[in-house]
C-alpha positions as CSV (number, residue, x, y, z in Angstrom):
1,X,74.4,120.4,98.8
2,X,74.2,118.3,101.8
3,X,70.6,118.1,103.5
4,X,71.0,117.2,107.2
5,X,68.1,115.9,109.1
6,X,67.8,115.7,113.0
7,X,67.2,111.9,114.0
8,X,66.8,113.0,118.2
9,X,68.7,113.9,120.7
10,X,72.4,114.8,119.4
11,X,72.1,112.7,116.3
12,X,71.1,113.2,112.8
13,X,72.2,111.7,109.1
14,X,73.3,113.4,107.0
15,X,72.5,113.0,102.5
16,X,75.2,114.4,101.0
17,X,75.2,115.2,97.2
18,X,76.8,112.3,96.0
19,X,73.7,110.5,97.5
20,X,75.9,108.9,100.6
21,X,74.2,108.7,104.2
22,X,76.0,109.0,107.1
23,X,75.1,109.4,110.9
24,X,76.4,112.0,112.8
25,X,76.8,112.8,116.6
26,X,75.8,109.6,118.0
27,X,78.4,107.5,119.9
28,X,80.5,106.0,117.5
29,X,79.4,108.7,114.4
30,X,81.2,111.4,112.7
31,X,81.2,114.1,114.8
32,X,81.4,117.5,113.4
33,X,85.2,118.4,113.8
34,X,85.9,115.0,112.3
35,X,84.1,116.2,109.4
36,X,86.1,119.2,108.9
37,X,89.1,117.2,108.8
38,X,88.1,114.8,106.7
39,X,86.9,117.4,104.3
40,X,90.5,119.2,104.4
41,X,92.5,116.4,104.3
42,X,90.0,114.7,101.3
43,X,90.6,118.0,99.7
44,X,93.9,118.5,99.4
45,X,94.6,114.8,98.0
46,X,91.9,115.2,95.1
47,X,93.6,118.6,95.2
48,X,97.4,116.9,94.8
49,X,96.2,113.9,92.8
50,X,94.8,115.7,90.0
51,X,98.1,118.4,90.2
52,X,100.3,115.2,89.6
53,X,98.2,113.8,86.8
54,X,98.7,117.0,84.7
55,X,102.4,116.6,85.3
56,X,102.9,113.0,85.0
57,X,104.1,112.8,88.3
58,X,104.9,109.2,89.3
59,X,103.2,108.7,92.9
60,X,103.9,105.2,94.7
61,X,101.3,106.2,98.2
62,X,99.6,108.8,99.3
63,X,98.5,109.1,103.6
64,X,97.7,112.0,105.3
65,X,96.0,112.5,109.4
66,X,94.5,115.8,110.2
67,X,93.6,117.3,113.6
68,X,92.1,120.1,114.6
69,X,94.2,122.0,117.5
70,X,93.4,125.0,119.8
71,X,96.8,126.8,120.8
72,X,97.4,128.7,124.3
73,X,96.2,131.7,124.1
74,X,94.4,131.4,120.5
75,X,90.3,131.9,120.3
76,X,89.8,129.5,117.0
77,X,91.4,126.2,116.2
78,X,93.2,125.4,113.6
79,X,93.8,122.5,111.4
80,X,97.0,120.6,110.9
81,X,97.0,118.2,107.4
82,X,100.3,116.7,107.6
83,X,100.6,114.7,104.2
84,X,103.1,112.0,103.9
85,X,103.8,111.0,100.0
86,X,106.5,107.9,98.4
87,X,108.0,108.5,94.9
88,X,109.8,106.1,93.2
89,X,113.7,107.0,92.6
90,X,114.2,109.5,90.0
91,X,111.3,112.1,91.2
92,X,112.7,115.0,92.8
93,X,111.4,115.6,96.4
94,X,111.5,119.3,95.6
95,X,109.2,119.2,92.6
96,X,106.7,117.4,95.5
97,X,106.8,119.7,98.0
98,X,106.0,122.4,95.4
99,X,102.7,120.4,94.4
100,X,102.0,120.4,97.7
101,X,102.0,124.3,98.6
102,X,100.1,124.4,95.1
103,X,97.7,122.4,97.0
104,X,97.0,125.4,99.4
105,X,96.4,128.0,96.9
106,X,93.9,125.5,94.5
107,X,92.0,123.9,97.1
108,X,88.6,124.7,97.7
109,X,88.6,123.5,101.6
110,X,92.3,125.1,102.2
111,X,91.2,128.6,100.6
112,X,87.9,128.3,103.4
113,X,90.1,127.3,106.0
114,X,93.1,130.0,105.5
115,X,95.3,131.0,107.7
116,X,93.6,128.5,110.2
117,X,95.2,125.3,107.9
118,X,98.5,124.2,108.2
119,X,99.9,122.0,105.8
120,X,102.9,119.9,106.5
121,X,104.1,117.5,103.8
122,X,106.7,114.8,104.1
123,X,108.1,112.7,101.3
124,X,110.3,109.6,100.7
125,X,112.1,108.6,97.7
126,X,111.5,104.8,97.1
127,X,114.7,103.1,96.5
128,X,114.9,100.5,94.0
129,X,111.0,100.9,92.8
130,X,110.0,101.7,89.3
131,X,108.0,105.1,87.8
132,X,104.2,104.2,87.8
133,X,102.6,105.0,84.4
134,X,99.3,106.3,84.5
């Protein structure tokens, strides 16, 4: 749950259920599409991060940005994730990019968001750097 309370004006702050406090909508805040997109993109790395545990998936970084967009012509915005991921030598990119389409279907935020989510994932293979154990 996430209790928001109206401070005045535009502003309020926000409890969430982890017990953070946060201030949003005055100058220099979180403002609401930020929030969005922070909740997508937080999403889909908890998402990809416990995917790659399960499979002992060696992950060197992990960086993502995520906009929302309006297109010509297009009533609703969407949201663009695009996820940028090193792997030491030896992982197969391929075997990333599926975890990353996995993502889609098994994250709560991405399943909300739908069609109006795109995910674009990009991934370099480390030379020279060493599997991470976890």
């Amino acid at each position: 749950m996430v209790e928001l309370v109206w401070n005045s004006e535009r502003s309020a702050t926000v409890l969430t259920s982890s017990g953070a406090l946060a201030e949003v909508g005055t100058p220099g805040a979180f403002v609401p599409e930020d929030l969005v997109c922070m909740a997508a993109a937080g999403c889909l790395m908890r998402t990809f991060l416990s995917l790659a545990d399960e499979i002992s998936l060696s992950i060197l970084s992990y960086a993502s940005t995520a906009r929302m967009q309006s297109a010509a012509g297009v009533s609703r915005p969407h949201i663009t994730v695009n996820i940028y991921i090193a792997v030491p030598t030896g992982v197969d990119p391929s075997v990333v990019h599926r975890l990353c389409r996995t993502c889609e279907d098994e994250s709560g935020i991405a399943r909300l968001l739908g069609s109006r989510l795109v995910v674009m994932c990009d991934v370099r293979v480390v030379c020279g750097t060493a599997a991470v154990v976890h």
